[in-house]
Chimera marker file (.cmm) of the C-alpha trace (Angstrom):
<marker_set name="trace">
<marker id="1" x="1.815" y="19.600" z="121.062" r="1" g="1" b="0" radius="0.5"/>
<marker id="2" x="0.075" y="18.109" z="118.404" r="1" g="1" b="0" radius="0.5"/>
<marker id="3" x="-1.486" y="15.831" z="120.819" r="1" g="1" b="0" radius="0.5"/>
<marker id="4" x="-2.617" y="18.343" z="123.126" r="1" g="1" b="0" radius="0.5"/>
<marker id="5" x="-4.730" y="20.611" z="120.503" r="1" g="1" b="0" radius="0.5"/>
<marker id="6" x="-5.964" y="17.249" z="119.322" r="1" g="1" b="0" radius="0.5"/>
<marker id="7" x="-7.793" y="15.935" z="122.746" r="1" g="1" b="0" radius="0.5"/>
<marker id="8" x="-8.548" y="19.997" z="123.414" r="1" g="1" b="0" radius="0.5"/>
<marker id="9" x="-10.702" y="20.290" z="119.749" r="1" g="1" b="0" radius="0.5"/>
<marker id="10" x="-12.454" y="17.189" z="119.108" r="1" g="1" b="0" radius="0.5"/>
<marker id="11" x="-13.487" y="17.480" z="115.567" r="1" g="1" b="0" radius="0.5"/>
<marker id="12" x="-17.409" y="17.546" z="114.466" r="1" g="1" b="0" radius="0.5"/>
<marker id="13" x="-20.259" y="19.372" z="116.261" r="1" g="1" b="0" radius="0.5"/>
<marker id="14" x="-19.366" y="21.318" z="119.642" r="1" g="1" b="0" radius="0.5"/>
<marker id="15" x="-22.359" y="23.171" z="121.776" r="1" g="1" b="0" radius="0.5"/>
<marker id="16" x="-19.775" y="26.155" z="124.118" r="1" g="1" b="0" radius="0.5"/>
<marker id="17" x="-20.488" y="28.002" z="127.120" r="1" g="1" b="0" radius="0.5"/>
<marker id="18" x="-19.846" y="31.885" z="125.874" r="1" g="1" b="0" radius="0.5"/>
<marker id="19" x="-18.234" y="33.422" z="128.861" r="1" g="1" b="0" radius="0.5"/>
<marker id="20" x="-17.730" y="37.720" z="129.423" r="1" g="1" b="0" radius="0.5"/>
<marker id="21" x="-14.850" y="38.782" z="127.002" r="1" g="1" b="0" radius="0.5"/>
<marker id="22" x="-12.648" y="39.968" z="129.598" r="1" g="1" b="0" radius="0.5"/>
<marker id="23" x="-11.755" y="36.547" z="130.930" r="1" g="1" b="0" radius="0.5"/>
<marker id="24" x="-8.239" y="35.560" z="129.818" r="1" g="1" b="0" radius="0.5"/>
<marker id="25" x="-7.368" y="32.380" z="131.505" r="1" g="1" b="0" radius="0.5"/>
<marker id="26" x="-9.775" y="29.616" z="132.318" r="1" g="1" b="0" radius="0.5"/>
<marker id="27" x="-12.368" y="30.667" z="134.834" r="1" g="1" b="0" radius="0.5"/>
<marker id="28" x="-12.831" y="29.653" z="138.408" r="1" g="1" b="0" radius="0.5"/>
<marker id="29" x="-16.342" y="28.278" z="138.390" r="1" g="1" b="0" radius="0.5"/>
<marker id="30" x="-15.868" y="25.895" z="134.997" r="1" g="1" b="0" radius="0.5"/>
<marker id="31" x="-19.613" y="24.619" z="134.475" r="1" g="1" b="0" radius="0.5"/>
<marker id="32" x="-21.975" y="26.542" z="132.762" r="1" g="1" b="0" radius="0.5"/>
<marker id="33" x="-22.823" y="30.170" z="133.903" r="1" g="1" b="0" radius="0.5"/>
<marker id="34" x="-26.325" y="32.177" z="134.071" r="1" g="1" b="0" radius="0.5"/>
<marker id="35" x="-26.807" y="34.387" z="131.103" r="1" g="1" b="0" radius="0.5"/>
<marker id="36" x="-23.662" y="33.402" z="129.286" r="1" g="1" b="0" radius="0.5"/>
<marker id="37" x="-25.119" y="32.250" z="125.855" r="1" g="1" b="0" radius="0.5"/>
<marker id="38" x="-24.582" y="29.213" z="124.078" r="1" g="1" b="0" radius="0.5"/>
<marker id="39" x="-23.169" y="28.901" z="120.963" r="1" g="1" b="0" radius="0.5"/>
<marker id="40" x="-22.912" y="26.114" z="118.286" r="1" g="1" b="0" radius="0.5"/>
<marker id="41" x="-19.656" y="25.030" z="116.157" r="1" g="1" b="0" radius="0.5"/>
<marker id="42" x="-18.203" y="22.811" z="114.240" r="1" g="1" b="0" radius="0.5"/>
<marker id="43" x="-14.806" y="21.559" z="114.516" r="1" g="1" b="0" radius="0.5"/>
<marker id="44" x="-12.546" y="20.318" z="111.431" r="1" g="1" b="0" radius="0.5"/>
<marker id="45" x="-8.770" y="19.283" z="110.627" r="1" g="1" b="0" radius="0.5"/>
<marker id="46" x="-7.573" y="18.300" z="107.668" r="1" g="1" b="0" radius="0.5"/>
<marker id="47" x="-4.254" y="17.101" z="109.708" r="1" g="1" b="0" radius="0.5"/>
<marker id="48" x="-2.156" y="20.095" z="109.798" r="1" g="1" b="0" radius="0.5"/>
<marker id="49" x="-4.601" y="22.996" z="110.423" r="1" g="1" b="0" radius="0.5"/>
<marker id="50" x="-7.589" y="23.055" z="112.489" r="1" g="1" b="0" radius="0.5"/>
<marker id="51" x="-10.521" y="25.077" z="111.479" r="1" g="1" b="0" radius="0.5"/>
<marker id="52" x="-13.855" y="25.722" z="113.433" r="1" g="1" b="0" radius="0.5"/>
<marker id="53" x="-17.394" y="26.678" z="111.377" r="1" g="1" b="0" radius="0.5"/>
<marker id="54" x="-20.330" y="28.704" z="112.733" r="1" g="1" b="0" radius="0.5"/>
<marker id="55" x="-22.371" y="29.376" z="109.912" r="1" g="1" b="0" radius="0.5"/>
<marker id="56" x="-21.409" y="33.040" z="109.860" r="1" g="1" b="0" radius="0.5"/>
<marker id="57" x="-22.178" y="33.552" z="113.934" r="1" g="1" b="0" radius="0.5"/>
<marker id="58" x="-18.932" y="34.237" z="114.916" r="1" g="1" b="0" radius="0.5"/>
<marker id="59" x="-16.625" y="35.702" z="112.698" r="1" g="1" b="0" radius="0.5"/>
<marker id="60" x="-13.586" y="36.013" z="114.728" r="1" g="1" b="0" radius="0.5"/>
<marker id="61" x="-13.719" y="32.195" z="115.578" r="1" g="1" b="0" radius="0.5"/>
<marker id="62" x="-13.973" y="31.060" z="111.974" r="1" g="1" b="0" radius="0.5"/>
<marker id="63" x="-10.990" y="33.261" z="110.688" r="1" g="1" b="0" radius="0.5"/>
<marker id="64" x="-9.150" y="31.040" z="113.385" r="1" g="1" b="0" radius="0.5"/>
<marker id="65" x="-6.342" y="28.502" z="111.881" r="1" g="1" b="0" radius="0.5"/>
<marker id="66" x="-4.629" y="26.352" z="114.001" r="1" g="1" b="0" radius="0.5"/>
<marker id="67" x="-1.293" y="25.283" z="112.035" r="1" g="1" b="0" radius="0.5"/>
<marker id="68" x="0.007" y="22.086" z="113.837" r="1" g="1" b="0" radius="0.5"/>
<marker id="69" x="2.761" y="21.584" z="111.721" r="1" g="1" b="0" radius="0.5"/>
<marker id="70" x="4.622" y="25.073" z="112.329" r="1" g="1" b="0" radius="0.5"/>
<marker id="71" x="2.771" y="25.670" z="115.837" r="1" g="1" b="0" radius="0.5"/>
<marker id="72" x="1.191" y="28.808" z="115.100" r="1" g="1" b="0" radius="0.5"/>
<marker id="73" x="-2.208" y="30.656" z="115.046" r="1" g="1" b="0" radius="0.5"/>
<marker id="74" x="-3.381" y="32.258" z="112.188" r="1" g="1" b="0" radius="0.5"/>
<marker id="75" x="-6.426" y="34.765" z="112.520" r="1" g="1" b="0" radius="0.5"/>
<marker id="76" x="-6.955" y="36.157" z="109.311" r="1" g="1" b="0" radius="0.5"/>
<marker id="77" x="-3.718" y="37.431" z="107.636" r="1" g="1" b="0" radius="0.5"/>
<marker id="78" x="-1.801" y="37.795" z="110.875" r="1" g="1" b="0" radius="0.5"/>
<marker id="79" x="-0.214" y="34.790" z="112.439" r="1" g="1" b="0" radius="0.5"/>
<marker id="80" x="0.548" y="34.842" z="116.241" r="1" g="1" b="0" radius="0.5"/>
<marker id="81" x="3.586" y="32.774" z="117.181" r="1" g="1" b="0" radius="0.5"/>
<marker id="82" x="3.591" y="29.873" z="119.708" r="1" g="1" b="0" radius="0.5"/>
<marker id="83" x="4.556" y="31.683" z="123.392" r="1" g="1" b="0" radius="0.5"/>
<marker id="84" x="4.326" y="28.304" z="125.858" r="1" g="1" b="0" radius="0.5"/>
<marker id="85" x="2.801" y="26.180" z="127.604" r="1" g="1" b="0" radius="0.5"/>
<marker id="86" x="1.854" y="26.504" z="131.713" r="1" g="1" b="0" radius="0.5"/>
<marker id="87" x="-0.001" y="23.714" z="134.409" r="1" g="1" b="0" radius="0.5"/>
<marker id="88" x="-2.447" y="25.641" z="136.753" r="1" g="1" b="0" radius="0.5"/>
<marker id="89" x="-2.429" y="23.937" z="139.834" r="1" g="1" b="0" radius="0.5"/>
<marker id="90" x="-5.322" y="24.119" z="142.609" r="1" g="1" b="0" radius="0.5"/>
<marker id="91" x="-2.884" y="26.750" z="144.224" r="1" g="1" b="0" radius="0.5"/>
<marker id="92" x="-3.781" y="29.542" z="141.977" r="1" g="1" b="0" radius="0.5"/>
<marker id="93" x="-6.444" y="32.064" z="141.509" r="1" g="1" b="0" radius="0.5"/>
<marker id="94" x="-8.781" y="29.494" z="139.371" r="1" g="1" b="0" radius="0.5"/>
<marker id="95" x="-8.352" y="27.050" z="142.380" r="1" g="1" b="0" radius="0.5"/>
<marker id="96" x="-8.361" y="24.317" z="139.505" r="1" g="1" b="0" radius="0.5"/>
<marker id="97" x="-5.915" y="22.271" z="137.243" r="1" g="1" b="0" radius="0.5"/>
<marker id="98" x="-5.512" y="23.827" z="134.054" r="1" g="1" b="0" radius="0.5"/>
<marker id="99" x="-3.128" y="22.959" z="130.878" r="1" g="1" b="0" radius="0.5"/>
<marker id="100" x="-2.803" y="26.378" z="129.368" r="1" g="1" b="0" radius="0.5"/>
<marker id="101" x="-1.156" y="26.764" z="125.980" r="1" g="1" b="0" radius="0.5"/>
<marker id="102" x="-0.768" y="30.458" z="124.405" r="1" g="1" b="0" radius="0.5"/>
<marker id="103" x="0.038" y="31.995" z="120.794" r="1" g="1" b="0" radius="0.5"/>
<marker id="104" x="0.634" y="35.341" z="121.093" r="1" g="1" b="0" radius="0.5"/>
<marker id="105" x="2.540" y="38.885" z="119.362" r="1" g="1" b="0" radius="0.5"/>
<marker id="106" x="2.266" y="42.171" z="120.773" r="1" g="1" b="0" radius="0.5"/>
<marker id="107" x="1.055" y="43.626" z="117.610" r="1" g="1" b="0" radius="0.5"/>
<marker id="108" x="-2.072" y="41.798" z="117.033" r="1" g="1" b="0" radius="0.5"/>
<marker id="109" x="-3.599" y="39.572" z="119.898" r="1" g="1" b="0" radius="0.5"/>
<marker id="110" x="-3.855" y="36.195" z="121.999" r="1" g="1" b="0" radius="0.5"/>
<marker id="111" x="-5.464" y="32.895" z="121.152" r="1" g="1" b="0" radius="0.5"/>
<marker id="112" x="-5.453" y="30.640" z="124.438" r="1" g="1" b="0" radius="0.5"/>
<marker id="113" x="-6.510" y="27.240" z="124.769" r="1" g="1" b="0" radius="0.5"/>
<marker id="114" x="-6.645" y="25.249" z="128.484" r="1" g="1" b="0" radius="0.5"/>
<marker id="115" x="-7.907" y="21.925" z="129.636" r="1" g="1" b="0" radius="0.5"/>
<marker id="116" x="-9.027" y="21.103" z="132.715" r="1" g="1" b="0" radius="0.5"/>
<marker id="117" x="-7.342" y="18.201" z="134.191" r="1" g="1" b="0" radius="0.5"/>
<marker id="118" x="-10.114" y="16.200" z="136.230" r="1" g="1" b="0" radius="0.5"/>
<marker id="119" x="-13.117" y="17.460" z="133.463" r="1" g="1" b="0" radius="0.5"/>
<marker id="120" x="-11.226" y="17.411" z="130.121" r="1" g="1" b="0" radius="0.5"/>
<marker id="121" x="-13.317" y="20.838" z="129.480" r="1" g="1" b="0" radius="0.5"/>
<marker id="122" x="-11.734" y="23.056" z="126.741" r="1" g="1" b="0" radius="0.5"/>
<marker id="123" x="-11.370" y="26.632" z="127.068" r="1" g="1" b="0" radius="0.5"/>
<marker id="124" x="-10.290" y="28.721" z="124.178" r="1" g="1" b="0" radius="0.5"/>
<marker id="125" x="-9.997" y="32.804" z="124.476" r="1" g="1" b="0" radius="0.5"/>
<marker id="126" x="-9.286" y="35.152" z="121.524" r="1" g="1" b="0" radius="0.5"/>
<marker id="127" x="-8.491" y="38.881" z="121.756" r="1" g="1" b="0" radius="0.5"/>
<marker id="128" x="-7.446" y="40.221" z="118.422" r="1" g="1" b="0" radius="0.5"/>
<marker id="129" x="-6.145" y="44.192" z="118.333" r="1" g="1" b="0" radius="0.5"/>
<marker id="130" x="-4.032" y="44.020" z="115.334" r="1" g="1" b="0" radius="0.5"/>
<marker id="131" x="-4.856" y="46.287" z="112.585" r="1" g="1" b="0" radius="0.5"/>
<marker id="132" x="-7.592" y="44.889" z="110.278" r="1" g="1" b="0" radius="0.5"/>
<marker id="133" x="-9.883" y="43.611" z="112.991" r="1" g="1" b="0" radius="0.5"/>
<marker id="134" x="-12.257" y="46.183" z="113.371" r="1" g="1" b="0" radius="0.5"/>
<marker id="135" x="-13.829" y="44.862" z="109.998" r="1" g="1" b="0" radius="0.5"/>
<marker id="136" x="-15.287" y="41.991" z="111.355" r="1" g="1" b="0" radius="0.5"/>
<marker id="137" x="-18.988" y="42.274" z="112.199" r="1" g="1" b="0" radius="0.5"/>
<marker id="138" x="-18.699" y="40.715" z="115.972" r="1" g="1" b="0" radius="0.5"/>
<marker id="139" x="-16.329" y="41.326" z="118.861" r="1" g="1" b="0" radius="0.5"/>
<marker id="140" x="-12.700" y="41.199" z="118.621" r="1" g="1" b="0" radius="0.5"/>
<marker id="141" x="-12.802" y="39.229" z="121.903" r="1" g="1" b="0" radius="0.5"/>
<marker id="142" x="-14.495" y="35.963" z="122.418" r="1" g="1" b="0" radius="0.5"/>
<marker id="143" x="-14.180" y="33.054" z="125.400" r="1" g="1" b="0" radius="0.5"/>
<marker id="144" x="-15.649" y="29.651" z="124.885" r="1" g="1" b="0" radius="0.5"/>
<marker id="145" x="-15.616" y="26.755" z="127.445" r="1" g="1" b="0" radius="0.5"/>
<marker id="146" x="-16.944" y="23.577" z="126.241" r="1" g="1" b="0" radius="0.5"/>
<link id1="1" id2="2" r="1" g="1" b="0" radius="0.2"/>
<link id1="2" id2="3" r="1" g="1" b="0" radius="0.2"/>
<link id1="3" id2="4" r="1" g="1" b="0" radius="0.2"/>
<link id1="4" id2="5" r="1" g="1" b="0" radius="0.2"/>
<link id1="5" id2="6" r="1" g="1" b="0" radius="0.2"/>
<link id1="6" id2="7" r="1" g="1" b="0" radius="0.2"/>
<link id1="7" id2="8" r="1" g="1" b="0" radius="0.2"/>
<link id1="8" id2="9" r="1" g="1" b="0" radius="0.2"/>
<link id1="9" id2="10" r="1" g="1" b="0" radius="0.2"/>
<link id1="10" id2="11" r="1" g="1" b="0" radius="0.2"/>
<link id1="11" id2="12" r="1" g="1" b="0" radius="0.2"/>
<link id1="12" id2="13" r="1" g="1" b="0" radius="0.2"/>
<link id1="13" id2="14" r="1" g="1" b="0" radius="0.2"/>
<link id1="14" id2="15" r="1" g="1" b="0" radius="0.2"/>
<link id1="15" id2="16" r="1" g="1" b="0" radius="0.2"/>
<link id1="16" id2="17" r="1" g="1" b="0" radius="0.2"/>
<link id1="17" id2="18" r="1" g="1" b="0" radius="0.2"/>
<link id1="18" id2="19" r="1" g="1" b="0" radius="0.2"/>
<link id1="19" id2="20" r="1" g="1" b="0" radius="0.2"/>
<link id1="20" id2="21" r="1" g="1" b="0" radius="0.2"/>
<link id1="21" id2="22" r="1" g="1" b="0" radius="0.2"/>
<link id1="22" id2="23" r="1" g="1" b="0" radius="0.2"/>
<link id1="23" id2="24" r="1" g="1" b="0" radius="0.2"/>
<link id1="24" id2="25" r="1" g="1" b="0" radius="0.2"/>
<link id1="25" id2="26" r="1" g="1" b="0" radius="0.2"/>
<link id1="26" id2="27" r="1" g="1" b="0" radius="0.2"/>
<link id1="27" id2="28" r="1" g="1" b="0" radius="0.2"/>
<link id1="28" id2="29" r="1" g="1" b="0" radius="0.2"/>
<link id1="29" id2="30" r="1" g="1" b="0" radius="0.2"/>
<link id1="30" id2="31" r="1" g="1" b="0" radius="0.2"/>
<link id1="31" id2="32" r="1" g="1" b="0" radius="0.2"/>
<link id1="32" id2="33" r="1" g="1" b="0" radius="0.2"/>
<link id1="33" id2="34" r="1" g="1" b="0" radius="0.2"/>
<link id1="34" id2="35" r="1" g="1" b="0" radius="0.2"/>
<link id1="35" id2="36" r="1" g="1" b="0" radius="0.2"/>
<link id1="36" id2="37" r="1" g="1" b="0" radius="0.2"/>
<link id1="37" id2="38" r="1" g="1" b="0" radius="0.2"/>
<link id1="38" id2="39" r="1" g="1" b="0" radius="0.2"/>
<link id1="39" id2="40" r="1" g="1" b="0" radius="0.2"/>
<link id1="40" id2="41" r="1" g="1" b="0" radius="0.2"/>
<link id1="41" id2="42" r="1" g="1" b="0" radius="0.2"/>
<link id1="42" id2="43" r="1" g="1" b="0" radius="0.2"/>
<link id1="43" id2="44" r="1" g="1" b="0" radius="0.2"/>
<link id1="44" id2="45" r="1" g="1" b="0" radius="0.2"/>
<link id1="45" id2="46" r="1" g="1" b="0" radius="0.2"/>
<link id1="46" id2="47" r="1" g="1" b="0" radius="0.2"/>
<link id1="47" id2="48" r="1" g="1" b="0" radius="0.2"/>
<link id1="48" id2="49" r="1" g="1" b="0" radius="0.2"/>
<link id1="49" id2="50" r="1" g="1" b="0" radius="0.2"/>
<link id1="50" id2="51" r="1" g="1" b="0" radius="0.2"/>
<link id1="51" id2="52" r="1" g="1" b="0" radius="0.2"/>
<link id1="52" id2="53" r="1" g="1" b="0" radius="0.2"/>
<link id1="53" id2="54" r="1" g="1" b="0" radius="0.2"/>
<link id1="54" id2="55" r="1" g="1" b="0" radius="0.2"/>
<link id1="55" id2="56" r="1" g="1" b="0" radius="0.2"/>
<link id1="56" id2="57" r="1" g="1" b="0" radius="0.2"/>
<link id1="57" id2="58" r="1" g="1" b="0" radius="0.2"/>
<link id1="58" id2="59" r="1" g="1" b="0" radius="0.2"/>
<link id1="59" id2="60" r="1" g="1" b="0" radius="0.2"/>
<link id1="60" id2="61" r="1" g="1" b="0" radius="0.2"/>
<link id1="61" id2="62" r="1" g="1" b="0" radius="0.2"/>
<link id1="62" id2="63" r="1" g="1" b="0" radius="0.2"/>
<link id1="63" id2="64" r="1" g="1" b="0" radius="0.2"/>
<link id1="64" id2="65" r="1" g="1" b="0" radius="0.2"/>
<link id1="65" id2="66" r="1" g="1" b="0" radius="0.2"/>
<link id1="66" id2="67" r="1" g="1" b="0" radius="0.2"/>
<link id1="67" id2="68" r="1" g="1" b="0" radius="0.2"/>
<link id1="68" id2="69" r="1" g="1" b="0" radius="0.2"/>
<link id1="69" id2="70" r="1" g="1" b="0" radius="0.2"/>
<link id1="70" id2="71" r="1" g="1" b="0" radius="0.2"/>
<link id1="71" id2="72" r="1" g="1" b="0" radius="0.2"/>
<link id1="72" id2="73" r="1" g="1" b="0" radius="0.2"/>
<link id1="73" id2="74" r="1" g="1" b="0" radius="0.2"/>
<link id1="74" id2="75" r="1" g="1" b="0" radius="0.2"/>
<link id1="75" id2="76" r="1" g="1" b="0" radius="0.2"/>
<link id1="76" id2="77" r="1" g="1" b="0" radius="0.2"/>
<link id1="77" id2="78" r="1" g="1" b="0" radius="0.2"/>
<link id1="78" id2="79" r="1" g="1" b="0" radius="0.2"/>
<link id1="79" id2="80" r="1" g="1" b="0" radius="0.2"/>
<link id1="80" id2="81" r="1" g="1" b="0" radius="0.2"/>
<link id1="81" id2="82" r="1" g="1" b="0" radius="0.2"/>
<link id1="82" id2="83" r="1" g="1" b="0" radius="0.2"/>
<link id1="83" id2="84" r="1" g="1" b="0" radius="0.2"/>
<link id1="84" id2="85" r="1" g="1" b="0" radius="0.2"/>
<link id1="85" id2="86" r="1" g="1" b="0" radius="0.2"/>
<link id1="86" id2="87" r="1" g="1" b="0" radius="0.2"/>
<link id1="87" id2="88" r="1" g="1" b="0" radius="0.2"/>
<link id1="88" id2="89" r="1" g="1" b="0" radius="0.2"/>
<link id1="89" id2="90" r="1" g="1" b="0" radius="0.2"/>
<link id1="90" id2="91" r="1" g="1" b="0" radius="0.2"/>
<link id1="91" id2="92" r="1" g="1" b="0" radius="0.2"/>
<link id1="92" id2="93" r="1" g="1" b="0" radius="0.2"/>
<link id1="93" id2="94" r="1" g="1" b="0" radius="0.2"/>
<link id1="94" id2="95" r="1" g="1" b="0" radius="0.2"/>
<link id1="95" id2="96" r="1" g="1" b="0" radius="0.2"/>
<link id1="96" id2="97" r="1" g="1" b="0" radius="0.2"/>
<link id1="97" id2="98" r="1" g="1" b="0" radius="0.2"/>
<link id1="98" id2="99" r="1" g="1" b="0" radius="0.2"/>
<link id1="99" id2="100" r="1" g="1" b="0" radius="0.2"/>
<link id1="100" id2="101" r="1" g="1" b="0" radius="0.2"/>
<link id1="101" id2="102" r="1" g="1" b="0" radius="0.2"/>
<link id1="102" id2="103" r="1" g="1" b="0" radius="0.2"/>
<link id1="103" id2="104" r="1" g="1" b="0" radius="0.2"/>
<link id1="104" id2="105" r="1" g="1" b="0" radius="0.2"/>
<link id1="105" id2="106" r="1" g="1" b="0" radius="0.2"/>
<link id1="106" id2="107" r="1" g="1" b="0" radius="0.2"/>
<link id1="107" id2="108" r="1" g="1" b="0" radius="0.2"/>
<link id1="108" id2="109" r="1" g="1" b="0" radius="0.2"/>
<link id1="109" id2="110" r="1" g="1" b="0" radius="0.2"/>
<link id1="110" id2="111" r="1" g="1" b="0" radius="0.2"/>
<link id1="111" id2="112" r="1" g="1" b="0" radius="0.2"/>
<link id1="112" id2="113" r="1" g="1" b="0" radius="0.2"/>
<link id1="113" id2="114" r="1" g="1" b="0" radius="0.2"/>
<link id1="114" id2="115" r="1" g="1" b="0" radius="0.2"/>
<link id1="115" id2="116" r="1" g="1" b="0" radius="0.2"/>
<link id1="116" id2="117" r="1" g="1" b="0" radius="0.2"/>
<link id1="117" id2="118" r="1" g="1" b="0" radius="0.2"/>
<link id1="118" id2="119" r="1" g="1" b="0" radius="0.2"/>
<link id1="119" id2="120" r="1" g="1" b="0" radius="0.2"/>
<link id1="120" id2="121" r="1" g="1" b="0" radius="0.2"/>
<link id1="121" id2="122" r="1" g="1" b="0" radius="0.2"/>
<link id1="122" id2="123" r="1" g="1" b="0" radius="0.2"/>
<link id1="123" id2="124" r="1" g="1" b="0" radius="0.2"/>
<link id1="124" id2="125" r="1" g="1" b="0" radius="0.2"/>
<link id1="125" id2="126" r="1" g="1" b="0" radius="0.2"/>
<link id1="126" id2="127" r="1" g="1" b="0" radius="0.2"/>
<link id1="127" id2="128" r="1" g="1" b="0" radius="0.2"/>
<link id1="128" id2="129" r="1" g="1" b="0" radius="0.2"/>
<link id1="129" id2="130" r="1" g="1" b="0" radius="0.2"/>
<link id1="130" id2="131" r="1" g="1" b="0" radius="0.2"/>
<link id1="131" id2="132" r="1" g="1" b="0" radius="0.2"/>
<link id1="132" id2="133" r="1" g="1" b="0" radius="0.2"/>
<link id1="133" id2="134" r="1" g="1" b="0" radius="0.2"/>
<link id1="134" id2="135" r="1" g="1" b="0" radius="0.2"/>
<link id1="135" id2="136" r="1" g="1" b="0" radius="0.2"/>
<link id1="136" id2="137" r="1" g="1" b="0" radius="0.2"/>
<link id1="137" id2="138" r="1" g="1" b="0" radius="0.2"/>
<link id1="138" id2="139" r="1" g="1" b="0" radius="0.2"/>
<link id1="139" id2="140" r="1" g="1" b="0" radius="0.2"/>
<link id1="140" id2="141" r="1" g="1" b="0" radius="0.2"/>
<link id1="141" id2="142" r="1" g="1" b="0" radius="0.2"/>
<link id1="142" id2="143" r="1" g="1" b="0" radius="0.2"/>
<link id1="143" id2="144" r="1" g="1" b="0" radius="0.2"/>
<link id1="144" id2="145" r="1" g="1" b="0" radius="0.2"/>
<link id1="145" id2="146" r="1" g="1" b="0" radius="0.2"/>
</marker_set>
């Protein structure tokens, strides 16, 4: 696992597609889209958590901790347990190979991260609805692809 989030998040500066909120697994057409926004960020790990900065531009993203140690997310206070680990073939609705790994609990939200096989592009989805979340100045939702 540890592996995985470690070629997925490669540490230092990172320039990321923002895609529509709703999308939950990684999108069909994986290159850049019309109108999505880009986005800087900075990646970090000090060897058991990742952490990502954006100089206060997306809140939701820098509450993230990735806790490689115990496999777990932590947004904010609330800590979303690992749920598994799928392959996307090219016979699915993305029509693409995907690794998809997924933290999840029913009472406060999903933090995805997929690689594309043949690109190595990174796509990481969070959709927070756990109490607490309505605080945070931007969107409880956000996708990246990078």
């Amino acid at each position: 696992m540890r592996t995985a989030i470690v070629s997925m998040l490669p540490e230092g500066d990172i320039t990321a597609d923002v895609l529509p909120g709703e999308i939950m697994h990684p999108p069909a057409q994986y290159t850049s889209r019309p109108g999505s926004g880009r986005v800087d960020f900075s990646i970090a790990s000090d060897g058991r958590f990742f952490r990502f900065w954006a100089d206060g531009k997306l809140p939701l993203l820098e509450s993230v901790r990735i806790d490689l140690e115990q496999n777990r997310v932590w947004i904010g206070n609330h800590v979303l347990p690992y749920a598994g680990k799928q392959i996307a073939d090219k016979q699915n609705p993305q029509q693409s190979r995907w690794r998809i790994y997924t933290w999840f609990s029913e009472s406060d939200g999903r933090f995805t991260l997929a690689q594309h096989k043949q690109t190595g592009q990174t796509f990481l989805h969070i959709s927070m609805w756990g109490n607490g979340f309505s605080a945070l100045t931007a969107p409880a939702e956000l996708s990246l692809l990078f």
